[in-house]
C-alpha positions, 0 to 999 in steps of 0.5 A: 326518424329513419333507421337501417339495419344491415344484418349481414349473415356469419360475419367473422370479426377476425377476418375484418381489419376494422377488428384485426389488423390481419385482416381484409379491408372492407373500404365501405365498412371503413367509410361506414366507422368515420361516421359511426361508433365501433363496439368492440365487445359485442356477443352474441345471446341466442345462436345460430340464425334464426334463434339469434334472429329472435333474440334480435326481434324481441329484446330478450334471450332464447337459447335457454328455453328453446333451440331453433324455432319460430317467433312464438305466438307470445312474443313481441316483437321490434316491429310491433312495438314500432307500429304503435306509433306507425313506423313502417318496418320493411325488410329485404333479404335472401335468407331463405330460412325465413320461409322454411319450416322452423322459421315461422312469423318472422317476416310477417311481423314486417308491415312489408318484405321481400325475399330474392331466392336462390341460397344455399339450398333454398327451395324457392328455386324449382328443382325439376330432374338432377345435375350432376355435381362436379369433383368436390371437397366439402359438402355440395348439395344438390339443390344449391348446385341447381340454384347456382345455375340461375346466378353464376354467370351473372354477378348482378343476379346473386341473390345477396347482391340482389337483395343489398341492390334493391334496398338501395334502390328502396332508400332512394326511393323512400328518402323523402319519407319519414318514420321507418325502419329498413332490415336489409339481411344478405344472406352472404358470408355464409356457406358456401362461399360462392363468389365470382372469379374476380373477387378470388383474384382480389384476395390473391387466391391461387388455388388448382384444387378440386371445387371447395366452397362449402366446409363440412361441420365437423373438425378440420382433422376429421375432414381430410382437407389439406392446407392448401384447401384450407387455405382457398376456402379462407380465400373465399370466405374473405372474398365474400366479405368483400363483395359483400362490402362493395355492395354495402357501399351502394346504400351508403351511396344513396345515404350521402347523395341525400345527407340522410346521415342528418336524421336516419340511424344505421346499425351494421352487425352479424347474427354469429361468426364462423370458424374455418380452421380455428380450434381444429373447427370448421363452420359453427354449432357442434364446438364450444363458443369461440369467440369466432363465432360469438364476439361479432361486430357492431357498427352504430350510427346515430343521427347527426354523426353523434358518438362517430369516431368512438371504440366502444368497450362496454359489453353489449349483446344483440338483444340491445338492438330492440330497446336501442331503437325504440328509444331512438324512436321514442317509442316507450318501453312499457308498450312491449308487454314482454318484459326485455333482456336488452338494454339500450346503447344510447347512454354509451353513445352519448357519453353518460355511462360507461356500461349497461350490462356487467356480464354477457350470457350466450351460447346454444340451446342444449349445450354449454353457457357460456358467460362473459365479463368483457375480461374473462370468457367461462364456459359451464358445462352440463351434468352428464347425460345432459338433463333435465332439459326441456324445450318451450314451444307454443308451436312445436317446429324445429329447422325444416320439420315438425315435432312429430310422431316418428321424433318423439317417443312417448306423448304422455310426458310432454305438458302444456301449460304456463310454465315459463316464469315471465309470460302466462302463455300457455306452452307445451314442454318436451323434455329433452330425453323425448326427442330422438337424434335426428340429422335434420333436426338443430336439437341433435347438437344437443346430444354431447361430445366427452370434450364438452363436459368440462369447463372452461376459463380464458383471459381474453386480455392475454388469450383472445384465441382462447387457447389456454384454459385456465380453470386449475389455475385460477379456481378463484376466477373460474369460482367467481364467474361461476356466480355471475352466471347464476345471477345472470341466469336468474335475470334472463328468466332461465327455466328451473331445470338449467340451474340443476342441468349446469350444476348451479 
């Protein structure tokens, strides 16, 4: 049994025809879905990147114990599991948080891995002196704009296209081998949208504006940003997707030249969505959980092209991919001493059951949960001031830093000891009033705007842009969510303080 993943980063569902018919046409994800099944409602749990990452890594759900972290010394994880039974893990990327202060014990849980450098603002990529940025709308920061000078003459050296190449030239290489798993993860659609010209020209962009190629986080109102600019950033958005998608189309190449679809299993999804205008928002994180950003796509092909045509209605989560595979593999659950949050799609795929899950629960730490029944999506907000709250960690880092001393106001009221329910590892507990608003830091998304403290109810059969709330409406609907999130709390092992945080 082989398997690949393709985990492509920030991928809006809404702008893929494969989802909506406005959207573009993505001719290789196209190819892909003729031999696969199409979930059409799979969520998010845990985001953004590295929390949904781990999520994905180990079967179960984070958001609600820590914000963006590392893969904790008491997890366990796909890899691992796989290894028992020695299947190769090997992952090829370019999405630098992996190396960064936060992003700890991710690769290394790969038997190998490789990292193409050059994102955003990667620091893999040796700044030495200052350029200077051109006129711009948007954020342009400088270190990506010294990365950029090593790729943007030559679209064969973009870091994505790089990263999706050599994983096609590895399964070329490996496609007589058996027992692995290939993670392939460009780093691309996500900000900033710098494509080449020629893909501008595929979407029919005609923009003369300023440069324009990474959104701030904050409301489009807010931002000073016209329909025009507006308009070519959605433009470049889509034009990443396609490039993407050519690039795609290589490793489904190598797939065919050698029938591997006999016996290797390929899975396409997204850590998380983006929005770019919609609900006056721009990018991710600060806003409630929109749809935009947490109902993303899901691609699955099994070996031999079984359940390949299907459109799946069945809720499924991004913590399925782990038990999904370890019973592709044959590897038995009782090996992951964890217990897991995930269940598998195999009895979707095969046509034995019609569900695996009655409810899904996502959102990010701090904030609002958010809780689905394939139907209705209920947003619950917290108590004002936002507490308690409080942050597990058996390794206290955050994106880009430590939690230390200049983050933290009094020592003596952080702990340590076994406080989470489902493991007897020790770790330490910060209360959440402890950690100070810092720009850098992903918890500061977790200090609360007044629009966040109400909640909300849509009906995603008659609503899916989630425009009319309708929790005066329908209190009956709104009461009985409200209970299967409590459920579902009790079953994802959420801490104590979450039922009092979210008035349950």
């Amino acid at each position: 049994m082989r398997s690949v993943l393709f985990l492509s980063d920030t991928v809006n569902r809404r702008f893929i025809d494969l989802y909506d018919a406005a959207g573009v046409h993505l001719p290789n994800l196209a190819r892909l879905a003729q031999r696969s099944a199409v979930f059409e409602n799979h969520f998010v749990g845990s985001a953004p990147c590295m929390p949904a990452r781990r999520d994905i890594m180990t079967g179960r759900l984070g958001f609600l114990e820590r914000n963006w972290g590392p893969i904790e010394a008491f997890d366990y994880t796909l890899q691992q599991a796989l290894a028992t039974r020695g299947i190769w893990s090997h992952c090829i990327t370019d999405h630098y948080h992996y190396q960064e202060i936060g992003g700890e014990g991710y690769l290394q849980r790969f038997d190998s891995w490789v990292m193409h450098h050059g994102q955003e603002i990667d620091h893999g990529v040796a700044q030495v002196g200052r350029l200077e940025l051109p006129e711009h709308l948007g954020k342009l920061q400088p270190q990506f704009w010294y990365n950029r000078q090593e790729y943007a003459e030559d679209e064969n050296s973009y870091p994505s296209v790089k990263t999706v190449t050599e994983a096609a030239d590895w399964l070329e290489k490996h496609h007589v081998d058996d027992d692995f798993l290939l993670w392939v993860e460009p780093f691309d659609p996500h900000e900033p949208f710098d494509v080449p010209k020629r893909w501008l020209d595929e979407v029919g962009d005609d923009y003369e504006g300023p440069l324009y190629m990474w959104p701030e986080y904050k409301h489009l109102s807010e931002s000073g940003i016209s329909p025009e600019a507006l308009q070519h950033v959605r433009h470049r958005y889509a034009a990443l997707l396609l490039m993407t998608d050519h690039y795609l189309g290589r490793l489904l190449d190598v797939m065919d030249r050698y029938d591997m679809w006999r016996d290797t299993a390929f899975i396409y999804t997204t850590d998380h969505g983006c929005m770019l205008g919609e609900h006056d928002c721009m990018a991710k994180n600060y806003m409630q959980a929109y749809n935009e950003v947490f109902h993303i796509p899901l691609l699955v092909h099994l070996p031999g092209d079984a359940g390949a045509g299907m459109r799946i209605r069945a809720l499924t989560q991004n913590i399925d991919i782990m038990p999904t595979l370890l019973e592709l593999y044959g590897v038995p659950l009782s090996v992951c001493p964890n217990p897991l949050h995930g269940k598998s799609w195999l009895p979707l795929l095969r046509g034995e059951k019609d569900s695996v899950r009655d409810c899904a629960i996502y959102g990010y730490f701090g904030k609002q949960v958010n809780i689905t029944d394939g139907r209705y999506t209920y947003f619950r907000s917290p108590v004002r001031g936002n507490q308690p709250l409080a942050v597990y960690t058996s390794l206290a880092t955050d994106i880009y830093h430590y939690f230390d001393a200049e983050r933290l106001r009094n020592f003596d009221e952080i702990g340590m000891g076994r406080y989470l329910k489902w493991t007897d590892y020790p770790v330490y507990r910060y209360p959440g009033h402890l950690v100070k608003h810092v720009q850098s830091s992903s918890l500061r998304y977790s200090f609360l705007n007044e629009w966040e403290y109400r909640d909300l109810l849509f009906d995603l059969d008659n609503d899916y842009a989630q425009e009319y709330d309708l929790v005066e409406t329908e209190p009956e609907t709104a009461a009985r969510m409200q209970g299967l999130l409590r459920q579902a709390l009790h079953a994802h092992d959420a801490p104590d303080e979450q039922f009092v945080r979210l008035r349950l």
